[in-house]
BAMARTOR-327567 format. One record per residue (C-alpha): residue number from 1; residue in three letters; x, y, z. Coordinates in steps of 0.001 Angstrom, whole numbers, plus 500000, padded with zeros to 6 digits. Layout:
N
<kelum NUM,ala,<X,Y,Z>>
...
END
This chain:
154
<kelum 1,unk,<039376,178996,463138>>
<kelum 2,unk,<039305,177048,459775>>
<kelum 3,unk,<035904,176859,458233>>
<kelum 4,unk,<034534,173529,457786>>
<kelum 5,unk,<034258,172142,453904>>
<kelum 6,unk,<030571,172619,454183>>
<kelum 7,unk,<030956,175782,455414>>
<kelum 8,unk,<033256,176712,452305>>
<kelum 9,unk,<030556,175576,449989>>
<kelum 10,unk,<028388,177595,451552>>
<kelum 11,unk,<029980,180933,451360>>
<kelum 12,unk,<029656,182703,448239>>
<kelum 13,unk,<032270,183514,445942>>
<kelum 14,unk,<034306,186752,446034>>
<kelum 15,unk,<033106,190168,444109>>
<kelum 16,unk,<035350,191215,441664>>
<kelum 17,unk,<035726,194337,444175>>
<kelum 18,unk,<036739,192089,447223>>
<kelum 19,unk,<039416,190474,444798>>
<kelum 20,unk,<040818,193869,443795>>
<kelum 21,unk,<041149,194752,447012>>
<kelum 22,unk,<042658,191627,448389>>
<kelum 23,unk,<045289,192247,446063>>
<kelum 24,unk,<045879,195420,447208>>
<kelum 25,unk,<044671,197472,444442>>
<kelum 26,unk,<041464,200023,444154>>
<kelum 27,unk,<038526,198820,442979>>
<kelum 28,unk,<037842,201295,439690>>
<kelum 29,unk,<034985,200177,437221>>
<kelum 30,unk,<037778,199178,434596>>
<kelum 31,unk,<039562,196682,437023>>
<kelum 32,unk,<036000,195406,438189>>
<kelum 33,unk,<034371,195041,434513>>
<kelum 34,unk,<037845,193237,433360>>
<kelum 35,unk,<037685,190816,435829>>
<kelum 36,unk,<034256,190223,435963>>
<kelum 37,unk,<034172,189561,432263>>
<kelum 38,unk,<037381,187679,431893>>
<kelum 39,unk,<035660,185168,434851>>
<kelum 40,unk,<032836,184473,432242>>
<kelum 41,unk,<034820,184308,429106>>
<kelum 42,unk,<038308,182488,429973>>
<kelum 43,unk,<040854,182644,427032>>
<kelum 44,unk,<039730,185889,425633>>
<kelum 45,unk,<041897,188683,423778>>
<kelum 46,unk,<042046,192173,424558>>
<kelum 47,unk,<040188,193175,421736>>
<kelum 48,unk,<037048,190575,422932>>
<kelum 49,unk,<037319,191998,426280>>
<kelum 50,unk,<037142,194921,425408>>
<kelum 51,unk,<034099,194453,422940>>
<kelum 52,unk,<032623,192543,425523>>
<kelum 53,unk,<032297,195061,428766>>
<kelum 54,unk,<031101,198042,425845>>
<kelum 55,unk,<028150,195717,425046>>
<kelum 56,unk,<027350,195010,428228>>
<kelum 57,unk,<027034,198765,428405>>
<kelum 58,unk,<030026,199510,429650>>
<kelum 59,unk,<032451,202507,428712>>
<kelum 60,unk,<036039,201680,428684>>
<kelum 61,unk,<039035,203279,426391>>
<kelum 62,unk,<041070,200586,424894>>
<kelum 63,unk,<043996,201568,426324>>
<kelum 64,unk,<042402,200711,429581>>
<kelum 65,unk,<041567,197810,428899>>
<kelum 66,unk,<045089,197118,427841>>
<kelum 67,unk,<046288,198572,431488>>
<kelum 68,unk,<044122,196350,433380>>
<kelum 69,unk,<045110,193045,431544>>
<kelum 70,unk,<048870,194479,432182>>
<kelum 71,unk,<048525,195167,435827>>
<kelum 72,unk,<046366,191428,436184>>
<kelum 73,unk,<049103,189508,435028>>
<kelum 74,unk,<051781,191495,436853>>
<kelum 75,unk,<049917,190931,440150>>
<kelum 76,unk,<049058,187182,439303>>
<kelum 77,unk,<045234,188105,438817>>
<kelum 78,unk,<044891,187015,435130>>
<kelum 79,unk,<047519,184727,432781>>
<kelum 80,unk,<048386,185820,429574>>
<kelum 81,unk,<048803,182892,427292>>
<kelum 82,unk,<050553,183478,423790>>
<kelum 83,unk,<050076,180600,421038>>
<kelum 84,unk,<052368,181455,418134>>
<kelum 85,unk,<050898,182916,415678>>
<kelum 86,unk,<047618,183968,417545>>
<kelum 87,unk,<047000,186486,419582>>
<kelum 88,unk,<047747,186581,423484>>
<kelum 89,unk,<044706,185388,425647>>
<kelum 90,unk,<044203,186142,429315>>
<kelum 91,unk,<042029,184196,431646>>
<kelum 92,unk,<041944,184294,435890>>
<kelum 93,unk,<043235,180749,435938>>
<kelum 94,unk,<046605,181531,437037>>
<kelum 95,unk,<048938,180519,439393>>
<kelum 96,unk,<048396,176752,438800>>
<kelum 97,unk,<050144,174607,436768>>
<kelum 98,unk,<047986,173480,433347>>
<kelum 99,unk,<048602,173986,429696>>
<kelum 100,unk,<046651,174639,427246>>
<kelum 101,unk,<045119,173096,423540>>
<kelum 102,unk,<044882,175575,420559>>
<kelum 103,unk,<042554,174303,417859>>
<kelum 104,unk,<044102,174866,414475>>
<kelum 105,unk,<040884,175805,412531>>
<kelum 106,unk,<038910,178329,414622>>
<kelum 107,unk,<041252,179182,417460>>
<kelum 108,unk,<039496,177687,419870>>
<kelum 109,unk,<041982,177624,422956>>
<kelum 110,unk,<040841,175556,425811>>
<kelum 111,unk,<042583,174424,429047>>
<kelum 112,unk,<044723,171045,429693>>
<kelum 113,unk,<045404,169688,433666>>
<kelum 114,unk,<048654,168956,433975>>
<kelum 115,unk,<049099,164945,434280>>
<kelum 116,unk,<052931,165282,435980>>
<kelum 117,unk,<051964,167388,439058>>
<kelum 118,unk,<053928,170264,440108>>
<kelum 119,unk,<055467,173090,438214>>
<kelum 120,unk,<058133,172345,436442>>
<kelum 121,unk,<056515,169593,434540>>
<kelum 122,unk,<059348,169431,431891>>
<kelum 123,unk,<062759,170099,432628>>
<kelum 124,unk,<065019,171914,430076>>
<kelum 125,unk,<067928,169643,430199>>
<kelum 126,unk,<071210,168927,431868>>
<kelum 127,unk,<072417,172382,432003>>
<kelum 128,unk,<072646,173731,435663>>
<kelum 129,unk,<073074,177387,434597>>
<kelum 130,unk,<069312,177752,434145>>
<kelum 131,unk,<066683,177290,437275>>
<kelum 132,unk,<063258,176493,435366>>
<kelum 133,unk,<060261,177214,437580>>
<kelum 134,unk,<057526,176646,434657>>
<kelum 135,unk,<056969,174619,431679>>
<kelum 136,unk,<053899,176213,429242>>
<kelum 137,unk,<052652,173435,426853>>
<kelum 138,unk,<050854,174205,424261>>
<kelum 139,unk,<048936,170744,422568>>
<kelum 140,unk,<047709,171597,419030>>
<kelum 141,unk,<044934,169881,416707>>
<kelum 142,unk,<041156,170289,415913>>
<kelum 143,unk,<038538,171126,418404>>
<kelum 144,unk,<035278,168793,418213>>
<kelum 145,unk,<033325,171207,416147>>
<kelum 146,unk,<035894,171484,413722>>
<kelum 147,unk,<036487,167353,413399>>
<kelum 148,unk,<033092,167258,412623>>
<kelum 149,unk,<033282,169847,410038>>
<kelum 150,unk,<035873,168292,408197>>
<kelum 151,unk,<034908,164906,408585>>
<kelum 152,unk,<034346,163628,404885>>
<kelum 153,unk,<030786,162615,404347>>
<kelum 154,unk,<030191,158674,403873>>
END
């Protein structure tokens, strides 16, 4: 039986161990602090998730850490997301098709909906040799906070 919408809203959302399991994979405190954290901080690196679970009390090696992102985006759990000349970012958004906008000042990276639909959104051409199945967009600029910083005073 499908569950009604209000029924949906209703339920609560998944635990980071029901996830892990659902994607087949044991639920070790690594995997569950990783995901847990990445779900509150979207668009972090490796080196702020890491910093992140050991203040929250946590104990995890870095090359743990490093595993777990690994293993995420390999089973579609997390996306990594590389803006040139930064360094890679992972959040649980993936599987969807949006891009991204990488402030030029701070780094700020935050997410873009796609406006043309399904994946591809941007084909690579005329030549039939290649079969595209993803587009990644990357829109660059200044975030709010760092407009208003540089905004000259009047």
């Amino acid at each position: 039986m499908i569950p009604s919408p209000n029924e949906d809203r209703k339920r609560p959302a998944p635990s980071p161990a029901e996830i892990l399991r659902a994607a087949g994979l044991r639920a070790t405190g690594p995997r569950r602090a990783v995901l847990a954290w990445l779900g509150d901080h979207p668009h972090a690196t490796a080196d702020e998730v890491l910093h992140g679970i050991r203040a929250g009390d946590g104990s995890v090696s870095r090359q743990s850490v490093y595993n777990v992102l690994g293993s995420f985006v390999t089973m579609g759990l997390a996306r990594c997301v590389q803006p040139a000349g930064h360094p890679a970012r992972f959040e649980r958004r993936a599987g969807d098709n949006h891009h991204h906008f990488v402030c030029r000042d701070c780094g700020r990276t935050e997410d873009v909906e796609c406006v043309m639909g399904a994946a591809p959104c941007l084909t690579a051409g005329q030549d039939a040799r290649y079969v595209v199945d993803e587009a990644e967009i990357t829109f660059w600029g200044r975030c709010p906070s760092c407009s208003e910083d540089a905004a000259p005073a009047v």
